[in-house]
N, C-alpha and C positions, 0 to 999 in steps of 0.2 A: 579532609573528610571524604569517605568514601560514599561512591554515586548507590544511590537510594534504587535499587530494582521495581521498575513501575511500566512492565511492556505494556505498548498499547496499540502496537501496530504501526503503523506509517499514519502519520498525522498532518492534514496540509496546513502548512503556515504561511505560503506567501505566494509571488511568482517569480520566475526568471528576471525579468526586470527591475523587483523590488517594491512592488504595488502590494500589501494583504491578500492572504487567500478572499473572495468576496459571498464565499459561502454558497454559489453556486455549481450547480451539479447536474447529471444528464439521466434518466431513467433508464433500467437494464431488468428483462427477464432469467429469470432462475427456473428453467425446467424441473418439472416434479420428479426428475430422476437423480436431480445432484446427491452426489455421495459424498460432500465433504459440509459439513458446519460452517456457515458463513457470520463475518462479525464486522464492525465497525471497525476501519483500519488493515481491514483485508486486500491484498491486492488480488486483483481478478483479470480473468482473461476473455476477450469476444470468441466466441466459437465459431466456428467456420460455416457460413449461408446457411444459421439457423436463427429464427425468432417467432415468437408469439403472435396468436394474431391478429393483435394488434400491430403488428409489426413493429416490434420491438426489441432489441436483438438480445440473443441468448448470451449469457455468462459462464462462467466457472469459477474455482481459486487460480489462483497466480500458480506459474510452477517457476521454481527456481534456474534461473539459466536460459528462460524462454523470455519470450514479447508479452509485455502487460497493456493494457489497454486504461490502463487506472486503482484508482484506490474507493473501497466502500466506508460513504460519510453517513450513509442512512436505511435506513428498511423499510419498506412497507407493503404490508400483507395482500392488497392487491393492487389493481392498477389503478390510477388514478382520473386516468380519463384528459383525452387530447385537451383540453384548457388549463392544465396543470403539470402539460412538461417538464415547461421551463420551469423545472420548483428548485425550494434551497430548501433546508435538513427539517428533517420530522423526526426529532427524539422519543416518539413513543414508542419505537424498539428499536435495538442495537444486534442481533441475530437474527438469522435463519436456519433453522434444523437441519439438517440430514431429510433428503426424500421427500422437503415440500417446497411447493412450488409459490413462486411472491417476485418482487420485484426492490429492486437495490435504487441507491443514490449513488451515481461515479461520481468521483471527481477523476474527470480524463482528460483532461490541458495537458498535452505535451512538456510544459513549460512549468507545470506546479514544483514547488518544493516543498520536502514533507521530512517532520520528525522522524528519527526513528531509536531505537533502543540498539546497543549493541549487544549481541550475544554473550554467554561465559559459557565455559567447559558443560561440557550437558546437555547445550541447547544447541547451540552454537561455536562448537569448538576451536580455537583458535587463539593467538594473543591478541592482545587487549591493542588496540590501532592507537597509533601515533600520528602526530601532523604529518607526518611523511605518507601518510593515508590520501590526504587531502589531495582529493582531482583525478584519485584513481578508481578503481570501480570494483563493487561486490555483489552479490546474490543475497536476496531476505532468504529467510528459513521459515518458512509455515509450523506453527506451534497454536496448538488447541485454543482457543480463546477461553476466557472466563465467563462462565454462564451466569455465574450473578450478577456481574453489572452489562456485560457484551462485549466487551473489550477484546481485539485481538491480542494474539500473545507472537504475532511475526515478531522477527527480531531481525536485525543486521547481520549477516552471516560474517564475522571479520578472519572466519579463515577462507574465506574466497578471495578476499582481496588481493585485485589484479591490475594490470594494466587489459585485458581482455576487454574488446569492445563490444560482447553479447552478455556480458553481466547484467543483473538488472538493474541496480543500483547505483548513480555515478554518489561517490563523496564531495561536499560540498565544504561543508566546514565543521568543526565546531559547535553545536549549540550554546548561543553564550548568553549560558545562566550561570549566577553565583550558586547552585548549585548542582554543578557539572562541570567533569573536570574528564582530559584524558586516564584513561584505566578501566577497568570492567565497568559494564552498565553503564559505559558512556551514554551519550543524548546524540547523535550526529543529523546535520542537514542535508538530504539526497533531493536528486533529483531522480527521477525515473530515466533508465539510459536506454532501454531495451523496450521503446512504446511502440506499440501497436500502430498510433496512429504519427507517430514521427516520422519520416524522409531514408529511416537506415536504422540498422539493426541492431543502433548505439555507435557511439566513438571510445576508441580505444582511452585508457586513462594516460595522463599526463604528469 
């Protein structure tokens, strides 16, 4: 049966260790000047010695091939106020528009592991990744999100796959669901290779 197309971005499901994602998350500003549509499942990046002031530090989208600093699990329109840092998800929105300014949920543990969607011809050009994928490493491909429900539409770029240690994406495994199999629109399990707040600039793949 072939895999069901349902991007949704990078989704945390667990950690390095093997513990559940635990649904917590770090607050991040979005200057009023962002030029790109943000969604739930977006990777993003810290920008460089800038933040709100509350001091809170600035974001962007993820670029492919660069350092991420994380994945967005939440949105919310403004700030929340020092007694609600440390928050976990607030589903009552999953975007931010172009040119306004709000505040994101990361998930930025170095160490998280996150669903993702593998690309097909169109999006994400390349052949369809094999176990022989597994340990080595790729680049997401930023694709528009969907405005009706907020969902991003990143994908796993599987014509980047490399042994390159500044990819951002390392392959993990597999997704193992009985409805997921190797071939287009796989399900694959990443880790973030290329973090921001990691020790190096990623490890080469294996």
């Amino acid at each position: 049966m072939a895999n069901v197309s349902k991007p949704a971005g990078l989704k945390p499901v667990g950690y390095l260790g093997g513990s559940p994602w635990n649904g917590q998350a770090r607050i991040y500003h979005v200057p009023s000047d962002n030029a790109t549509a943000l969604y739930v499942g977006d990777p993003v990046t810290r920008l460089t010695a800038t933040a709100d002031a509350n001091g809170i530090p600035d974001v962007s989208i993820g670029v492919a091939g660069s350092a991420v600093c994380g994945v967005i699990v939440g949105v919310l329109p403004t700030f929340p106020g020092v007694s609600l840092q440390a928050t976990t998800l607030d589903l009552t929105r999953r975007s931010l528009p172009v040119s306004t300014e709000g505040y994101l949920l990361v998930a930025d543990d170095p160490n998280i592991l996150f669903e993702v969607e593998e690309g097909v011809t169109g999006s994400a050009a390349g052949t369809a990744l094999t176990q022989a994928a597994i340990g080595n490493n790729a680049n997401f491909v930023i694709i528009a999100g969907a405005s009706t429900v907020g969902d991003s539409g990143t994908l796993l770029d599987n014509s980047t796959e490399d042994v390159t240690a500044t990819l951002n994406l390392k392959i993990m495994s597999l997704a193992q669901r009985e409805d997921n199999a190797f071939g287009a629109r796989a399900k694959w399990i990443v880790k973030i290779n290329n973090h921001q707040y990691g020790s190096h600039t990623g490890t080469a793949g294996v």
